[in-house]
C-alpha positions, 0 to 999 in steps of 0.5 A: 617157412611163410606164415601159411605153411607154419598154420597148415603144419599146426592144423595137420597135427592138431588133425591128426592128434584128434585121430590118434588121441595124444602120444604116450611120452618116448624114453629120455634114456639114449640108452634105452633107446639104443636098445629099442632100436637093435633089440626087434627087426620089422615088427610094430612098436607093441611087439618091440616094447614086449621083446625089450621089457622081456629083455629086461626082466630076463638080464637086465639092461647093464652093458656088462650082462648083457655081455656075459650072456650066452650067444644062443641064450641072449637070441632065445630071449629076444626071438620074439622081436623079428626075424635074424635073431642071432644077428639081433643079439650080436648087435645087442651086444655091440651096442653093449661093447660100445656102451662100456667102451664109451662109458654111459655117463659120458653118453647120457652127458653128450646128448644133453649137452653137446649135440654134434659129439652125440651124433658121432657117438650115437652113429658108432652103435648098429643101425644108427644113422642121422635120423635116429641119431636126432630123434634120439637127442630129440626124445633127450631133450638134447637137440630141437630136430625133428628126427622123422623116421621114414614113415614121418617123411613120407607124410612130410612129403606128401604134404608139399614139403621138402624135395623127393631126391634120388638118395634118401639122405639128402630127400631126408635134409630137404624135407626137415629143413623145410619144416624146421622153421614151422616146428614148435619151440618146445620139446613136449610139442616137437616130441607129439610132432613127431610121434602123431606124423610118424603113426599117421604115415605106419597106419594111414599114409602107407607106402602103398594103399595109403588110406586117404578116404580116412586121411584128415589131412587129405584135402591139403595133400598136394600129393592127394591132389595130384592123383585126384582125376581132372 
């Protein structure tokens, strides 16, 4: 990545964290993590933090309760999280099965110490693929990767970096190989990327109406540019 494109990432996150104030640190625990993932379906993150806490005040989050609960009862207790919540508790408790089946120790050791074995396991639990199997080594300090979720990508590719591709997954390749170069080095900077770009594409740089009369990166936007008249 030239010179040119590494000061404009800086200055769109430093923008952007002047519009949305600092992130709150993510969990370090894959486990955590894995839960948060499965646990809600299509709703924002207050309302997934809300289903996962009352998760883990009503059963706790130990792999072998979380097994021992009823069907219908673990459902009830995650209804809030979205719709299809039987579908929802029966990958609660995959990811339950997987997580004694492969032992949590050796999970927790993987994603600190061993990158590319901690993909292949991570990619066995619902509803992982390669991005959130990297944002999970990311916010476990386990892999320097930037992770973004499709709200982060579009951002990205809006602002000129990376290619749009007919599968998601080699437009996803693209864009963070593109970016890589320009990323800071160290986690806690790499995390707030993440999180500051991925909250900009959920509030502000939608799919659709995206709001570029309050976009601070606007007038950097190549894909703003493109539509301006003349």
């Amino acid at each position: 990545m030239p010179a040119t494109d590494r000061a404009r990432l800086k200055d769109a996150l430093t923008r952007l964290e002047k519009l949305y104030g600092r992130p709150k640190p993510p969990p370090k625990d894959p486990w955590v993590l894995l839960l948060l993932e499965n646990v809600a379906y299509l709703v924002d993150d207050a309302r997934r933090a809300r289903t996962f806490a009352t998760l883990k005040k009503r059963i706790g989050l130990a792999p072998a309760k979380l097994l021992a609960t009823p069907d219908g009862k673990l459902a009830d207790i995650i209804e809030q999280g979205g719709m299809l919540a039987p579908h929802r508790a029966h990958k609660v408790k995959r990811c339950a099965e997987l997580a004694l089946e492969i032992g949590l120790p050796n999970l927790r050791k993987a994603v600190r110490s061993d990158p590319a074995l901690a993909t292949k396991l991570l990619r066995r639990f619902p509803g992982i693929g390669i991005p959130s199997a990297e944002k999970i080594l990311l916010f476990c300090r386990g892999q320097r990767a930037l992770g973004p979720d499709s709200n982060a990508l579009r951002v990205l590719r809006r602002l000129g970096h990376g290619k749009e591709y007919k599968t998601y997954d080699r437009t996803y390749r693209s864009v963070t190989d593109a970016v890589a170069p320009g990323l800071p080095a160290d986690y806690p900077s790499l995390i707030r990327a993440h999180q500051l770009l991925r909250r900009h594409g959920q509030e502000t740089c939608k799919t659709s109406a995206p709001r570029c009369d309050a976009c601070p990166l606007a007038a950097g936007c190549v894909w703003f540019r493109s539509r301006r008249p003349g």
